[in-house]
C-alpha positions in Angstrom: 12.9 -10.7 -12.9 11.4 -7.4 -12.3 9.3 -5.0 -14.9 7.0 -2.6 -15.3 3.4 -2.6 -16.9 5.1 -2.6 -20.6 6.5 -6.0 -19.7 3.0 -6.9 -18.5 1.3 -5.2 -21.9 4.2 -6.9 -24.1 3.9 -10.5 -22.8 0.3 -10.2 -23.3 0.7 -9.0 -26.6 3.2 -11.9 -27.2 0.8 -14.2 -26.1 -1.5 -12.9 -29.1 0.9 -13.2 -31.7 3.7 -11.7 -33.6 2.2 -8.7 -34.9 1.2 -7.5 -32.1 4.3 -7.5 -30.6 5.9 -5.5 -33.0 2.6 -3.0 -33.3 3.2 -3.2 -29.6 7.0 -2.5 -29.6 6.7 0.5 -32.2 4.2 2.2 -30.0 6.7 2.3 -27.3 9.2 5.0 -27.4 12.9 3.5 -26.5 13.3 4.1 -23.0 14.2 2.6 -19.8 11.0 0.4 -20.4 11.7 -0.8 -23.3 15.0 -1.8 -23.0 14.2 -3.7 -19.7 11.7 -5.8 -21.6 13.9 -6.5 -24.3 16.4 -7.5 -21.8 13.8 -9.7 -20.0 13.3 -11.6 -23.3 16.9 -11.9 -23.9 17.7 -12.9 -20.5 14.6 -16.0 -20.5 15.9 -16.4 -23.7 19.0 -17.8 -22.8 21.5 -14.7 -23.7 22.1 -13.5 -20.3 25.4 -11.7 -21.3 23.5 -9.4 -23.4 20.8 -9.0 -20.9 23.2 -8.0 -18.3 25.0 -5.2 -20.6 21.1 -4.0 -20.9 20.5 -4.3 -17.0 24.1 -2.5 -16.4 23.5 0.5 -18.2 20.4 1.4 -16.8 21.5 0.8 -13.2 24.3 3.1 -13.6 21.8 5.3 -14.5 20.1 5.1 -11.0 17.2 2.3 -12.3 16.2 0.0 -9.5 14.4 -2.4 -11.2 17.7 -2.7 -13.3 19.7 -3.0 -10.6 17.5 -5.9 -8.7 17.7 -7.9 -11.6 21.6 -7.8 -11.6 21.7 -8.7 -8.0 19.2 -11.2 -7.8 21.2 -13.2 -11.1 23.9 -13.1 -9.5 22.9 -14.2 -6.5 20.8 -17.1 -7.8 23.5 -17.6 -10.4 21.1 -17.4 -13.1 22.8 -17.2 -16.4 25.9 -15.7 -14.8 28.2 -17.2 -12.1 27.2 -17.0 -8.1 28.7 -13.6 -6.8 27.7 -12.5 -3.6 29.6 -9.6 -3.7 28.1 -8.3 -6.6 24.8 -8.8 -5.7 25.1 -7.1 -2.6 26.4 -4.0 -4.3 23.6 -4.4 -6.8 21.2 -4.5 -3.7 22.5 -2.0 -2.1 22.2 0.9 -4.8 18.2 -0.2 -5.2 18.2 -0.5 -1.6 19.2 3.4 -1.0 16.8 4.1 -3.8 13.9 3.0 -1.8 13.0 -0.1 -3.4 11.5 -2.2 -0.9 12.6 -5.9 -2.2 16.3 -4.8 -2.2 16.1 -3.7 1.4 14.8 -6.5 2.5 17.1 -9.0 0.3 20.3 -7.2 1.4 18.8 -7.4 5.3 18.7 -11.0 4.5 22.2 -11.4 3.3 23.7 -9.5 6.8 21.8 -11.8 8.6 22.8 -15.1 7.0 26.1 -13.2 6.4 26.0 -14.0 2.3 28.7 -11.7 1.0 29.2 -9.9 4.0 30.3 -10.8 7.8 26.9 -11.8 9.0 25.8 -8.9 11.3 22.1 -8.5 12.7 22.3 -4.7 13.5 23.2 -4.5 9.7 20.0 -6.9 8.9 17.6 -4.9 11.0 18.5 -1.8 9.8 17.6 -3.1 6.1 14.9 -4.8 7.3 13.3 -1.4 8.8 14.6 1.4 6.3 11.5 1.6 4.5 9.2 2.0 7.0 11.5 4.6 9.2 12.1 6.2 5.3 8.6 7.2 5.7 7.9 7.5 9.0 9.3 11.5 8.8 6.1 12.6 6.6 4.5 12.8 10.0 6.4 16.0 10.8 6.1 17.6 7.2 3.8 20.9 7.0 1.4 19.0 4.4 0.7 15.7 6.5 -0.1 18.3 9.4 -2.9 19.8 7.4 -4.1 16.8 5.9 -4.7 15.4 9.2 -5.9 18.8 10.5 -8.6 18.2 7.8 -9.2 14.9 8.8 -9.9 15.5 12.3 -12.2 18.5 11.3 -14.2 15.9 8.6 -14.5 13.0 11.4 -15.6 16.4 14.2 -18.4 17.1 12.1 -19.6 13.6 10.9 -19.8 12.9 14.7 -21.3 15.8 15.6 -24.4 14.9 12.4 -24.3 11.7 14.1 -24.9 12.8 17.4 -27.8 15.4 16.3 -29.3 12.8 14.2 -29.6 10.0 17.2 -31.1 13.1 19.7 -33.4 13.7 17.3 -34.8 10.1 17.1 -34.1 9.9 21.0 -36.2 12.8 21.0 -39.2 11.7 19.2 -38.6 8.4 20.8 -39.4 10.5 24.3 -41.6 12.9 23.0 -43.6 9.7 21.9 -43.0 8.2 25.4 -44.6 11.4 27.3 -47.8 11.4 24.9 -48.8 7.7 25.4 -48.2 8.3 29.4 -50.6 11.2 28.7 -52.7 9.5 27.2 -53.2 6.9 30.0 -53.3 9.6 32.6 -56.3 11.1 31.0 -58.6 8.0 30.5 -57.8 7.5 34.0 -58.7 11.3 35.0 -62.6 10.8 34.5 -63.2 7.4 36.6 -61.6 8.7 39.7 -63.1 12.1 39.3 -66.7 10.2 39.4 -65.3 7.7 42.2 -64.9 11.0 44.3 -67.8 12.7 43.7 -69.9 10.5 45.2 -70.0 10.6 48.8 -70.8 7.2 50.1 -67.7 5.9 49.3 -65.6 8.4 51.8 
């Protein structure tokens, strides 16, 4: 089953004893949150009816999470009996919410054609939603200017870069050229005496 961080916060609260949990529980206002954890505990449990009046009114309030636990009971027949049908349409409405599990469980029942006719274009087009869902922030005005930005930061890192390494490069030559200097000059002397004297023409 799916939840949130309350589920997470609760169980660990659980885990540290009764008082907690309730100290816990009055702390958290009755929402969505709430009621999916308490449908959770219901649900594990053993009183899946009751869990699945929880899980019902909150997906036909537009809650995904409550929705992915209806389908994925009834598709595992956990507590309830095995309807495909059922969880498909519970897949479905997460699925054209955006959640990404749902998408890819209802790709999987078009392709093993639980529920439905099996049909691959159906699958693949589950399978891919979420990534071309978010595919068309590349044309919005905002990703334009964030990656304006980010060509404009990475132009003038490279450009530090590049005057950083000619600097060294150019102490590394300027370095270079005095040591060659350097040897030209104690050579300079000794062939100025070799050709001053005149019995070695």
């Amino acid at each position: 089953m799916r939840h949130n961080k309350h589920l997470i916060a609760c169980l660990f609260a659980a885990a540290l004893g009764g008082n907690a949990v309730t100290a816990l529980a009055a702390s958290v206002t009755p929402n969505a949150d709430a009621d999916l954890y308490r449908a959770a505990r219901l649900h594990k449990g053993g009183d899946t009816p009751a869990a699945v009046v929880i899980w019902q009114k909150w997906a036909q309030q537009g809650n995904v999470d409550a929705a992915y636990n209806l389908a994925v009971i009834y598709q595992n027949a956990d507590g309830v009996a095995y309807d495909a049908a059922t969880a498909l349409r519970w897949y479905r409405q997460a699925a054209e919410r955006g959640d990404k599990a749902s998408q890819f469980q209802l790709g999987l029942m078009y392709l093993k054609g639980e529920g439905v006719p099996a049909d691959e274009a159906k699958a693949h087009e589950w399978f891919v939603k979420n990534r071309q869902e978010h595919l068309h922030h590349h044309h919005t005005a905002q990703f334009q200017e964030w990656q304006k930005q980010a060509r404009a930061l990475i132009d003038e890192r490279d450009r530090r870069e590049a005057y950083a390494a000619s600097q060294r490069n150019g102490n590394q030559v300027l370095a270079e050229l005095r040591r060659r200097a350097a040897m030209v000059a104690e050579a300079a002397p000794a062939t100025k005496v070799a050709s001053a004297d005149p019995a070695l023409r």
